[in-house]
Backbone as CSV, one residue per row, in Angstrom:
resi,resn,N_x,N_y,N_z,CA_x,CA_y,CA_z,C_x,C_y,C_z
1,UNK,-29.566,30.086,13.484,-29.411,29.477,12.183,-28.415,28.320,12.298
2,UNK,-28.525,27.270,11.677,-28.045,25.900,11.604,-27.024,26.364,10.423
3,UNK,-25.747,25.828,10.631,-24.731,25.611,9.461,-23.979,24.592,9.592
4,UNK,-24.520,23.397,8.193,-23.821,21.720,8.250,-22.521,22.264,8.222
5,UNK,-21.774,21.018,8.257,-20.250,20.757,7.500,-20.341,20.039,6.289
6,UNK,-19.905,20.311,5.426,-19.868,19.473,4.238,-19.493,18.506,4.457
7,UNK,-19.864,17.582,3.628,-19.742,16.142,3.367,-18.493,15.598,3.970
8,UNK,-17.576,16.301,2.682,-16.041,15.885,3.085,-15.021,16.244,3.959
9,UNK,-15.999,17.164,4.685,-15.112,17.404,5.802,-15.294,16.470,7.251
10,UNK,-16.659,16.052,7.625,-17.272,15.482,7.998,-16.260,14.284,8.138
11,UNK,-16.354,13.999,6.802,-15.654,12.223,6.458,-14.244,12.230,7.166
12,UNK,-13.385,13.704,6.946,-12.115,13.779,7.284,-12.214,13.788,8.932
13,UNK,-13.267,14.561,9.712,-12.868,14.595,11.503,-13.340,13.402,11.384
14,UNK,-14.408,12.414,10.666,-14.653,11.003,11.346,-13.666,9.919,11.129
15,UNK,-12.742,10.480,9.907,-11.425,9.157,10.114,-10.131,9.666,9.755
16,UNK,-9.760,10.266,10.986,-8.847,10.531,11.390,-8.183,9.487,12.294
17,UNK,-6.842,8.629,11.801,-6.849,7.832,12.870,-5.782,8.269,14.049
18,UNK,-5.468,7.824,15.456,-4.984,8.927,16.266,-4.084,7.580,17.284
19,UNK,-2.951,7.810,17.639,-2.390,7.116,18.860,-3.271,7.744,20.081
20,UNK,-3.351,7.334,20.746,-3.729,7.446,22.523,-2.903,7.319,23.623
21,UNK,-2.707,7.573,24.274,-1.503,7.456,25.408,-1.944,7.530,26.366
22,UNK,-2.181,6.443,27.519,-3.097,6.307,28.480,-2.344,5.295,29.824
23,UNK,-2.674,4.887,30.498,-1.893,4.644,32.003,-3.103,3.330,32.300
24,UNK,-2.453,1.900,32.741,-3.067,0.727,33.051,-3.308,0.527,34.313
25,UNK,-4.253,-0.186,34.937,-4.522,-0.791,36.171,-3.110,-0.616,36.653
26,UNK,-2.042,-0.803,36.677,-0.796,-0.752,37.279,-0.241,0.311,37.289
27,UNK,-0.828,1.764,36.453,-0.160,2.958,36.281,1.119,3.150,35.363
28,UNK,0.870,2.131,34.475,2.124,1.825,33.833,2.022,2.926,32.529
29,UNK,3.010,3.377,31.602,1.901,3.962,30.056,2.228,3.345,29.247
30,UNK,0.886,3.459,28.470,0.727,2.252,27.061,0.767,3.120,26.463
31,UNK,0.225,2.665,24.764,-0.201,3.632,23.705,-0.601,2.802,23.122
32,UNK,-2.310,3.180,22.404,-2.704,2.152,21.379,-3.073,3.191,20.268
33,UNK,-2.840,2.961,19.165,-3.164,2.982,17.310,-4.503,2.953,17.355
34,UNK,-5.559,3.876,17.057,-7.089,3.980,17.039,-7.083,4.179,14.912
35,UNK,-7.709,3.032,14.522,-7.912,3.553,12.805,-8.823,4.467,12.964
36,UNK,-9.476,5.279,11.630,-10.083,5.790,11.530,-11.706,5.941,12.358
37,UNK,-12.297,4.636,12.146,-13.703,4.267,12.512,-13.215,3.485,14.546
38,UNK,-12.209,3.842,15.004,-12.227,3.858,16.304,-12.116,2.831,16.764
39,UNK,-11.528,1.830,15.919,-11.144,0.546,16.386,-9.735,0.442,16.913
40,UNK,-9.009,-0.298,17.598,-7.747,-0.168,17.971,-7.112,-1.710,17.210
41,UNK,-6.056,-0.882,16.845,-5.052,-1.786,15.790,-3.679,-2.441,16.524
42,UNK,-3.499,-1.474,17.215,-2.188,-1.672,17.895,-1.876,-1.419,18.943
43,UNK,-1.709,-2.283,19.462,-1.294,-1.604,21.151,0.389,-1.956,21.963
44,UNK,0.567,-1.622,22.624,2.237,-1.257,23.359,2.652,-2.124,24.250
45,UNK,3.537,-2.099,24.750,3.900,-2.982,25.845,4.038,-1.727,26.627
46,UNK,4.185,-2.456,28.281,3.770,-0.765,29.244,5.588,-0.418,29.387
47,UNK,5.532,1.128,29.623,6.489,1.497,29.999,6.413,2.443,31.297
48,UNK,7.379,2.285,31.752,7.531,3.198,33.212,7.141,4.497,33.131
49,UNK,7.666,5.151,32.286,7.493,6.730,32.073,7.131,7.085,30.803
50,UNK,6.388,8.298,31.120,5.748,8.920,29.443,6.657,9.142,28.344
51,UNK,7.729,9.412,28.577,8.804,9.451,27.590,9.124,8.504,26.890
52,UNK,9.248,7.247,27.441,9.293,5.756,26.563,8.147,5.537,25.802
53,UNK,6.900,5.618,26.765,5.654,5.636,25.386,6.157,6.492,24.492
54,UNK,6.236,7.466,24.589,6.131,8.714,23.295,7.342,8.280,22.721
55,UNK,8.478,7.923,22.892,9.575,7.207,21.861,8.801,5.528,20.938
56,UNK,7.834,5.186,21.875,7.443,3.787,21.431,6.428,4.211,19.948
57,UNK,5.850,5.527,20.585,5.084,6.030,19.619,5.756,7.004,18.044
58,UNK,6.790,7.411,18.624,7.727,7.409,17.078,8.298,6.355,16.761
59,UNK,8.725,5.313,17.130,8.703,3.729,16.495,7.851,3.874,15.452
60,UNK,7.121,3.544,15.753,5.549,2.879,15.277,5.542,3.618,13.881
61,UNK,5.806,5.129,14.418,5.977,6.189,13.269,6.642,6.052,11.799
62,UNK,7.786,5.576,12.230,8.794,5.339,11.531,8.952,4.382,10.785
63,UNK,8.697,3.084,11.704,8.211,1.652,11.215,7.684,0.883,10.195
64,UNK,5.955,1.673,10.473,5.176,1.168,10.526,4.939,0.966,9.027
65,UNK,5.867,1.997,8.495,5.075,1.344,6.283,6.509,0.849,5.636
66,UNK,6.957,-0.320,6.727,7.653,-1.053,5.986,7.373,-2.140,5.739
67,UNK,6.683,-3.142,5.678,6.515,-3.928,4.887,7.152,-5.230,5.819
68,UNK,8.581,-5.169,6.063,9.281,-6.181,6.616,9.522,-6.055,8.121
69,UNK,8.631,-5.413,8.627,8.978,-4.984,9.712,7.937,-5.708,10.499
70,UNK,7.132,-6.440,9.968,5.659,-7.286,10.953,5.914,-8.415,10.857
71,UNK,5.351,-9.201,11.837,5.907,-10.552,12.339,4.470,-11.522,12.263
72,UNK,3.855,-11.918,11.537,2.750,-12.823,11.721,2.999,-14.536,12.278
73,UNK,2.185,-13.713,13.267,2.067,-14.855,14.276,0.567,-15.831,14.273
74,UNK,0.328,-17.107,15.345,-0.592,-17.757,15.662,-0.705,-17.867,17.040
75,UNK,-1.658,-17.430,17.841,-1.750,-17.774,19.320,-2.283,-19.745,19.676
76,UNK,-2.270,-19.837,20.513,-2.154,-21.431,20.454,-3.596,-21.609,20.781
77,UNK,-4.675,-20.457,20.669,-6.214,-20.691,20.799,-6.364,-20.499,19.011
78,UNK,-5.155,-20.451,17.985,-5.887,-20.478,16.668,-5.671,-19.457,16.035
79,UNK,-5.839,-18.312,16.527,-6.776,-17.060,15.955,-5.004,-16.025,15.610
80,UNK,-4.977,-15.150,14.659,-3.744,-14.702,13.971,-3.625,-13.291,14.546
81,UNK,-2.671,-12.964,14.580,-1.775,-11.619,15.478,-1.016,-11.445,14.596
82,UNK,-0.438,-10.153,14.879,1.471,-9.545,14.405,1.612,-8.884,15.236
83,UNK,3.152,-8.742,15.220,3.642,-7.438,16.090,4.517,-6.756,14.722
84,UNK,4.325,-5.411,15.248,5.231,-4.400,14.419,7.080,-4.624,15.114
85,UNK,8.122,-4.597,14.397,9.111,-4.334,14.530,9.942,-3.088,14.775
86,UNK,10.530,-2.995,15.238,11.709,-2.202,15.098,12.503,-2.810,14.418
87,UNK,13.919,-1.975,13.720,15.165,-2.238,13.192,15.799,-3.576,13.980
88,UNK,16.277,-3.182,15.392,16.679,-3.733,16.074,16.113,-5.090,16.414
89,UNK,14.766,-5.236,16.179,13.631,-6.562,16.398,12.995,-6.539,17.241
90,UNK,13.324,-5.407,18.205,12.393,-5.021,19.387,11.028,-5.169,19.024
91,UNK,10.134,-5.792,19.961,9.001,-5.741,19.171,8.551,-4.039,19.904
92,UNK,7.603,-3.713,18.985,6.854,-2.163,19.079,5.436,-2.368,19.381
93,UNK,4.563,-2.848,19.084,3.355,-2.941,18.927,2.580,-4.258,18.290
94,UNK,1.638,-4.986,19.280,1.176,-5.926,18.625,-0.194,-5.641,18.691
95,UNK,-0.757,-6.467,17.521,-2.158,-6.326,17.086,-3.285,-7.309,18.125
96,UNK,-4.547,-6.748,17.920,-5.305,-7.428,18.236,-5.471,-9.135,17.724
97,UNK,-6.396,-10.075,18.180,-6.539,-11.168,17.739,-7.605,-11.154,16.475
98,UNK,-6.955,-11.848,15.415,-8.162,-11.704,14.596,-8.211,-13.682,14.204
99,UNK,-9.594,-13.973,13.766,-10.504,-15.290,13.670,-9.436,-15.710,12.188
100,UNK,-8.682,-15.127,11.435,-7.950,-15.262,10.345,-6.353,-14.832,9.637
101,UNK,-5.967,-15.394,8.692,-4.776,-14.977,8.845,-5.202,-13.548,7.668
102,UNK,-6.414,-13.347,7.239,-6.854,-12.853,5.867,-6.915,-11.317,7.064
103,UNK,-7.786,-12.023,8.312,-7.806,-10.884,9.207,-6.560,-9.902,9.662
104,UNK,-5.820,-10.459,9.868,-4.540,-9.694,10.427,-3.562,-9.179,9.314
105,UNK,-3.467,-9.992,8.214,-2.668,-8.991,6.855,-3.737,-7.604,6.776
106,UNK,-5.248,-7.802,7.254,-5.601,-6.956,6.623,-5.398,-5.553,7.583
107,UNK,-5.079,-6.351,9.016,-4.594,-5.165,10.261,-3.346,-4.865,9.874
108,UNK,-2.458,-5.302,9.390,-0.958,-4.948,9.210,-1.227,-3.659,7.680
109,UNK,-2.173,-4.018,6.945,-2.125,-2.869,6.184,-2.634,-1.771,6.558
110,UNK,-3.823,-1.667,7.752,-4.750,-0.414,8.834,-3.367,0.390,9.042
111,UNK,-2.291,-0.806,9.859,-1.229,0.330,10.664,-0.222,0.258,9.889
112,UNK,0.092,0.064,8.707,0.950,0.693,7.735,0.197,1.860,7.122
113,UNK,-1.210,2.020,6.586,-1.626,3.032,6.313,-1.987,4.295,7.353
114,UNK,-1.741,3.918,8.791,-2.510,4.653,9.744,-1.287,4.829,10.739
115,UNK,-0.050,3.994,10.633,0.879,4.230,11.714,1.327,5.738,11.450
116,UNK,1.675,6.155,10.441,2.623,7.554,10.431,1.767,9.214,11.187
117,UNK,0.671,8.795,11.319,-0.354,9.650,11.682,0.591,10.521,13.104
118,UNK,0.506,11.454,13.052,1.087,12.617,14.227,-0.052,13.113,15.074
119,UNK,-1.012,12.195,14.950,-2.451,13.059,16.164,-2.249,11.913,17.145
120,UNK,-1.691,12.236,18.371,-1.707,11.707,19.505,-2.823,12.374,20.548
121,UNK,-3.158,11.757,21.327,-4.317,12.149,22.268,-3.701,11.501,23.614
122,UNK,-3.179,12.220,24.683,-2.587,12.334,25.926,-3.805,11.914,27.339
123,UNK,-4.104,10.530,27.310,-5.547,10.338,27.923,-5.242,10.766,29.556
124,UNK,-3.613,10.131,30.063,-3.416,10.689,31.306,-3.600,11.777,31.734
């Protein structure tokens, strides 16, 4: 016998959004911000050891629904970025490239609504 999931539960395992914590061509560890629908919002600068990711990843935590804490930028091919802040100004996490500046306010609100999320996924 077949038994669905309801609707709304469905909706909840499909957007769930989740950090990742994963290791680069260099073996270095990153962490990128996955929104709901599995796009990546944010990604890390590398750190030596898993412990700095996972501190980079309560940054982000902490950060991430303030408002004054993102930095909108322009890359010199045009296209609009931010990085998330720390207190300190450290940068934490910068965004993908988007074709607009309409694009990237609208990423800075993904990881203000999606940074505080506690589902990490340990890819190493």
């Amino acid at each position: 016998m077949y038994f669905s999931r309801p609707k709304k539960i469905k909706q909840l395992l499909i957007m769930a959004a989740k950090f990742e914590i994963y290791q680069d061509a260099s073996s270095q560890y990153r962490f990128r911000l996955k929104a709901g629908n599995g796009e990546n919002i944010l990604g890390s600068e590398a750190y030596t050891g898993k412990d700095g990711c996972k501190n980079g990843i309560a940054s982000v935590q902490k950060n991430s629904g303030d408002e004054g804490r993102y930095e909108m930028l322009t890359a010199k091919n045009g296209k609009s970025y931010f990085n998330l802040k720390a207190k300190n100004g450290q940068v934490i996490g910068t965004s993908q490239m988007y074709a607009s500046d309409s694009g990237a306010k609208n990423g800075v609100a993904s990881v203000m609504k999606n940074g505080s999320t506690t589902s990490v996924d340990d890819l190493t």
